[in-house]
N, C-alpha and C positions, 0 to 999 in steps of 0.2 A: 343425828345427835348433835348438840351445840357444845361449843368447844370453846366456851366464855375467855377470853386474855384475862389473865389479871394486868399485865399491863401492856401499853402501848403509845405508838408516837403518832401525833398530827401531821399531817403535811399540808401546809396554803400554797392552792393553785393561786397566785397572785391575781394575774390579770389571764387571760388566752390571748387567741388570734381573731375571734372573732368578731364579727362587724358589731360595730354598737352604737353608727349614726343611726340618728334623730332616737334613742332610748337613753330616758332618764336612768343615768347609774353614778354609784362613786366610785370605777374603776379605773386603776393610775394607767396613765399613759406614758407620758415623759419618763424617759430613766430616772430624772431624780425622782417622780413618784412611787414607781414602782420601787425601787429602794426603800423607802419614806413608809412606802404600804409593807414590801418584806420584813421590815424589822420592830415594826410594830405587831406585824404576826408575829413573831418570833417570841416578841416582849408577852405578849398575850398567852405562850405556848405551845405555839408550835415551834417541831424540832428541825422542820425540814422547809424549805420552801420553794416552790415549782415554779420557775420562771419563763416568761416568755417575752418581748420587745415588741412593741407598738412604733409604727412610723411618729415623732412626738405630733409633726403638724395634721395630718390625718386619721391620725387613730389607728391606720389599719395593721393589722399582722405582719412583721417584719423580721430578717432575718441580718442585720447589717449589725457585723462586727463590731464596730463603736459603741452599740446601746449596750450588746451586751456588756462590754468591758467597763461604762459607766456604772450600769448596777452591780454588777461585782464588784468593782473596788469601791465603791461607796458601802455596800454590805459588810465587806473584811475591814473596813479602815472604823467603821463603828465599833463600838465598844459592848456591840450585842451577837452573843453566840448563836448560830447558827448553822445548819447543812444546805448546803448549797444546791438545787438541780435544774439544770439546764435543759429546754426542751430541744430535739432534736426534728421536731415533729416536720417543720417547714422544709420549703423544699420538693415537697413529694404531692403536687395541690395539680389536679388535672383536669380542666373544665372544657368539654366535648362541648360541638356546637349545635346539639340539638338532636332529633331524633332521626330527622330525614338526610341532615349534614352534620355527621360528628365529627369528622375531619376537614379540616385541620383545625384542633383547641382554639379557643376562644384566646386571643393573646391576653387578654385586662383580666385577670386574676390566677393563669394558669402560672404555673413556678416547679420548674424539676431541673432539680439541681444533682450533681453527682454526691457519691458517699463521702468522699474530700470536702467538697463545698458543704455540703449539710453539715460537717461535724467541726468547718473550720473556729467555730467562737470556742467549742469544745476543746481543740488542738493546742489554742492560746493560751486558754484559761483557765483550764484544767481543775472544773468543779469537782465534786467529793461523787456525786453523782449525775447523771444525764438519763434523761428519758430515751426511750426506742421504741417506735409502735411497728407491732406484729405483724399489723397483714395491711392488705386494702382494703377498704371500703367504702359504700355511698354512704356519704357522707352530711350536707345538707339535703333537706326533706324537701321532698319535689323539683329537685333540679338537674342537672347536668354536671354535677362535682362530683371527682371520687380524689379520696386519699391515697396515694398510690407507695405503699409498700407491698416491693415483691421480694418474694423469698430470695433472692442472689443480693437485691439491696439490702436486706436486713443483715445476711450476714456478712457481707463486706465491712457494712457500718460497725457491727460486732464485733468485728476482728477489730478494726483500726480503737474503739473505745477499749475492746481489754489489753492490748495494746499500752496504753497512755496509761493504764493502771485507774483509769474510773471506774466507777460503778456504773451500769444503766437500769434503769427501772423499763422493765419488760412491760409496755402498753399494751391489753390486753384488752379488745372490744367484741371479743363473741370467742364461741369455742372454738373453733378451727383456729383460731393464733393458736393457742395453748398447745396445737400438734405441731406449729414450728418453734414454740417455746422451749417443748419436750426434747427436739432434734438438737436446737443451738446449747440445750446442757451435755448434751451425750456429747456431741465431739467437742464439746472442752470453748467453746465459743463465749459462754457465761460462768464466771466461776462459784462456787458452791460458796453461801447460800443464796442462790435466785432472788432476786428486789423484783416483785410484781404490782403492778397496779391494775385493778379489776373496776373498768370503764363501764359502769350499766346503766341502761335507760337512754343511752343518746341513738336517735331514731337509726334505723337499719343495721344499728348493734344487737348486742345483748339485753334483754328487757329484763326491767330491774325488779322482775318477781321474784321472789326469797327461793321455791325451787332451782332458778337459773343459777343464782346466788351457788346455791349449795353444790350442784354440779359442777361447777368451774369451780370450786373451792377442793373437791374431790379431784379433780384429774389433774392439779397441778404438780410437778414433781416434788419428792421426799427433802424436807427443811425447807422448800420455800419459802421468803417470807413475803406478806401480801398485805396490799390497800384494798380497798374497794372504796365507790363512792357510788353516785347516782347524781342526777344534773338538777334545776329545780326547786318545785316543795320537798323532792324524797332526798335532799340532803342531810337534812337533819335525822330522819329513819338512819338513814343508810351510815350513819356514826355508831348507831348503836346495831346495826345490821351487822357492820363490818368486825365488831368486835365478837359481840355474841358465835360468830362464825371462827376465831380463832385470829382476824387479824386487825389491821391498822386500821385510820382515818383516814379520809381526805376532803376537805373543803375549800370553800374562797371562792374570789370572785369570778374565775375562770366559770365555773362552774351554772352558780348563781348566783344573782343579784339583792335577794331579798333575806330581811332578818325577819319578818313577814307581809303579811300582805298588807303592800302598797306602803311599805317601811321599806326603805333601801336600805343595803349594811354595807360596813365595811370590813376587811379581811380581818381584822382586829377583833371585831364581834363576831362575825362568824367560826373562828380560831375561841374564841374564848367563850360565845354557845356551846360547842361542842366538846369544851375541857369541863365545863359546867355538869353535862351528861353525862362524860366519862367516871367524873367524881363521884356523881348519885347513884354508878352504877358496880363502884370499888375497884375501878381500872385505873392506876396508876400511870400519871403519865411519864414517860422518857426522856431524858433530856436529849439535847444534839450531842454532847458527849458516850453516853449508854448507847444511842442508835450508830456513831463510829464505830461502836466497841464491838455490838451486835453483828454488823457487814462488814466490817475491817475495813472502812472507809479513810481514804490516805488527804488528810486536811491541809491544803496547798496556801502560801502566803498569795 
């Protein structure tokens, strides 16, 4: 049975971690892009926006304190509202050396850091929300990476985030997270109402078939509240998937690149395709004020 929202909030994954040498994109690198790119989502409508740091001279996925703290206070010192979240995601990246030698990891991309060091831009900076992903997983398609969350890191990390009084959005990439999702509500580890983001269609996850949809939408615990997206062409579905199912948005450029084929977008267009939908579809959207009010999110200078 479809459980239509009448209203609901966006959230732009800004940019990710992912590689994006030698691929045509317009996605920001530089803290002041990524700034530049959040608040223009924002301007466009979204309420929420999901940030990650880029090395500025290499592009690649990075975790260094500075970037964060440049697009934060370039964010708060603007004159544009918005909610704030931080990924927590890096850190936890473990690339084996192959089939016949997996030990010892590959030094040049591997990165596992402690529950301290992962949350330390978190500690400083003290966004309205932060990301937490659920479990492990393989991760890139055909290779020797996996994401390494295990259950004693997740709730460590859980502890120290409700702790600081954030919010974490439960990253949620196949059903089995959703049984350590279920355990971190029951002893008190996430506070009621649950922030979920339901991650589908990224290879070795959750496939982003509308059945799968519906059963992670089912097993999550009572008042959750939930994104979902899909990576891709099935972002733009997966706007209207997410709602028809009872909850939120999520798009940008993290995700995908295209506003269509062989048309790059920018997080701006993609934020304002998808408010466009919402509209023709009498889903009201949220402001960054309503979605505080909604999570009790605590808005830090």
């Amino acid at each position: 049975m479809l459980n239509l929202s009448s209203s609901a909030f966006i959230t732009c994954a800004v940019t990710g971690a992912g590689d994006l040498t030698g691929m045509k994109h317009h996605a920001p690198i530089t803290p002041e892009e990524i700034a530049i790119s959040a608040i223009e989502a924002a301007k466009a409508g979204a309420a929420i926006v999901h940030i990650h740091v880029r090395h500025p001279q290499t592009g690649k996925g990075a975790r260094d304190v500075s970037y964060y703290r440049e697009v934060v206070e370039r964010i708060r010192q603007s004159s544009t509202d918005v909610v704030i979240n931080l990924t927590t995601g890096m850190g936890g990246e473990l690339i084996l050396g192959g089939a016949d030698t997996p030990l010892p990891p590959v030094s040049d991309g591997t990165d596992m850091a402690g529950a301290a060091e992962r949350l330390a831009h978190v500690t400083e900076l003290l966004p309205e929300i932060c990301s937490l992903d659920a479990g492990t997983m393989n991760f890139a398609a055909g290779g020797d990476y996996i994401m390494v969350n295990t259950p004693g890191m997740v709730r460590a990390m859980a502890k120290i985030i409700l702790d600081l009084g954030v919010r974490p959005e439960i990253e949620v990439f196949d059903t089995g997270d959703i049984v350590l999702l279920r355990e971190l509500v029951q002893e008190g580890l996430i506070a009621s109402p649950a922030l979920v983001q339901l991650c589908m269609g990224i290879p070795y996850g959750a496939p982003n078939d509308p059945l799968t949809l519906l059963s992670m939408v089912n097993q999550l615990p009572d008042n959750t509240v939930f994104s979902a997206f899909s990576v891709g062409r099935f972002q733009l579905p997966y706007a209207a998937m997410a709602v028809l199912h009872g909850g939120n948005v999520r798009v940008g450029l993290e995700d995908n690149l295209y506003l269509s084929r062989g048309q790059l977008a920018t997080n701006a267009q993609l934020v304002d395709r998808a408010s466009t939908l919402l509209g023709a579809m009498n889903v009201r959207l949220l402001s960054p004020a309503e979605v505080r009010d909604m999570l009790g999110l605590i808005k830090h200078d």
